[in-house]
N, C-alpha and C positions, 0 to 999 in steps of 0.2 A: 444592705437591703436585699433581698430575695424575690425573686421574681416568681413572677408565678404561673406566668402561661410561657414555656419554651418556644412556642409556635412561633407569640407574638414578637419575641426579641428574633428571628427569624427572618419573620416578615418587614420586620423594622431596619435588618441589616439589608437585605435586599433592595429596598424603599430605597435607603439611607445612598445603596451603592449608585443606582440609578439615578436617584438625583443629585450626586457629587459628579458624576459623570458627564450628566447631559449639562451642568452650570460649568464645569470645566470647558467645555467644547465650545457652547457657547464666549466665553471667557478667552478663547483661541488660542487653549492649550493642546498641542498640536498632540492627538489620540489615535495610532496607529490601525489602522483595518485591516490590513491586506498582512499577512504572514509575510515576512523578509526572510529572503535566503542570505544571511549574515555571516552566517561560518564555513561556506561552501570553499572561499578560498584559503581559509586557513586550514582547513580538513584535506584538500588537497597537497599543502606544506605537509601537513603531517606524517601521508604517507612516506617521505621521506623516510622519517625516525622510526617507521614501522620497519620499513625495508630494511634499513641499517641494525633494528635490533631483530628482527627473525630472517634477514638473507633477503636476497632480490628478486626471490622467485616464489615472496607469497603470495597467497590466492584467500580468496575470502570464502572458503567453504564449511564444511559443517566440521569437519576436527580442528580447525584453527580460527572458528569462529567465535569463541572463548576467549583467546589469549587477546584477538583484537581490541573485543569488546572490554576486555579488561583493563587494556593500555588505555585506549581511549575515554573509559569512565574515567582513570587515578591522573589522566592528564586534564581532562575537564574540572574533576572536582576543585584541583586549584585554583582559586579565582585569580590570581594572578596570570593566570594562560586566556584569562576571556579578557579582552578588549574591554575598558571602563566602559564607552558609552555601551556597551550590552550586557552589563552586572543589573539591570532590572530584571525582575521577574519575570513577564512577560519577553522582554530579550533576548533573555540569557535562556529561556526553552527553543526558543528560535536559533539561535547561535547553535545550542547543542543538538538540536535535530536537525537543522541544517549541516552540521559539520559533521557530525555521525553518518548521515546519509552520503556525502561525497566519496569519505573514507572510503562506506561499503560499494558505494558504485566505481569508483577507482580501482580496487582491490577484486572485485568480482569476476569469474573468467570469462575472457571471451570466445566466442567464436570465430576462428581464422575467416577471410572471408578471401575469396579464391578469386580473380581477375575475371572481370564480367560475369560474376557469379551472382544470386544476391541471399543472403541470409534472412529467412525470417522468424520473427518473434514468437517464441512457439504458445504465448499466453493470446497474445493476438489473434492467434488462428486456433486457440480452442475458444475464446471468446467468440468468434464470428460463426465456429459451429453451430455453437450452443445457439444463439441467436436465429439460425438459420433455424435449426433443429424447434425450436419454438413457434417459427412461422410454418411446419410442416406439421408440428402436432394442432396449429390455430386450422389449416385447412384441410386436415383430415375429414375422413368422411365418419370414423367410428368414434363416435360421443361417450361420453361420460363411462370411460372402462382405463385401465390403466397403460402405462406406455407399453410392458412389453406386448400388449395385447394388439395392439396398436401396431408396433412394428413390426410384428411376425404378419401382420396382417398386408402390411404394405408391398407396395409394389416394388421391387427393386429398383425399377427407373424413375417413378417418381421417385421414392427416394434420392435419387444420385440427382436426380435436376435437383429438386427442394433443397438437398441439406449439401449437396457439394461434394461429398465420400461418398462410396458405397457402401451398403448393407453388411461387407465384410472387412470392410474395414471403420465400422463403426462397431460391429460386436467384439473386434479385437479392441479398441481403445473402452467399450463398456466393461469389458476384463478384467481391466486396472482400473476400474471404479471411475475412471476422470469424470466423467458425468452422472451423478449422484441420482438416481432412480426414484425417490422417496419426493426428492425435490421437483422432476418432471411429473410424478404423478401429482402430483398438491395444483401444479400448474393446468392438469387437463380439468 
């Protein structure tokens, strides 16, 4: 038999999904919500066999970030290397983003960190720019013109209070583009 509206069998699997879902729940079949970190500690096991097949001093960067990736997909595709209770669908993505993730963050270099020194995250502190830098073009005083108009115009100490840098060491980090001009303008 041939159907004849695609929409409607569409709509119908949708319908169908939602109400097999919410009668299970109700029924107190227990429906996971919250993402599980499930492969976090076997992804740490693994670095093991990494270290043993590429030496004890690899690093997760961008020329060996290939061969990681590779090990780890042909040791996942195994279903035999996932745990039974996480061969579900929905599980078994959890398990391998969870465990892919440990690998990479095990594996990643770090920063030495030198006695009563402290290191910080350098995403954290261009985020917290960026942010400052937002409430400085909010109480600017020049409207509706674009940023670099804006900041050639500004003050250098307002600057340095508002955004936290100074005006030359903001135009060295706009050099390497880290804060995208096109996207502060769309903001003024």
């Amino acid at each position: 038999m041939q159907r004849l509206c695609p929409k409607y069998d569409a709509e119908l699997k949708i319908t169908n999904y939602k109400n097999g879902f919410k009668q299970g729940f109700k029924a107190g079949i227990n429906a996971p919500i919250k993402r599980l970190q499930c492969g976090a500690e076997d992804g740490l096991a693994f670095v093991k066999k990494i270290r043993e097949k590429f030496g004890s001093g690899i690093l997760y960067t961008d020329e060996t970030k290939t061969d990681i990736e590779n090990l780890v997909r042909s040791y996942l595709n195994n279903i035999d290397n996932i745990p039974e209770k996480y061969r579900g669908v929905l599980y078994k993505k959890w398990y391998y983003d969870s465990f892919r993730r440990a690998v990479i963050k095990e594996l990643k270099p770090k920063v030495p960190v030198e006695k009563g020194k402290s290191v910080e995250d350098a995403d954290n502190v261009f985020k917290h720019i960026l942010a400052r830098l937002f409430e400085f073009l909010f109480i600017s005083v020049y409207r509706e013109t674009t940023f670099a108009d804006i900041f050639s115009n500004a003050d250098p100490n307002v600057f340095l209070e508002a955004v936290g840098i100074s005006k030359k060491q903001f135009e060295v980090l706009n050099k390497y583009h880290i804060f995208q001009e096109d996207v502060l303008n769309n903001d003024i």
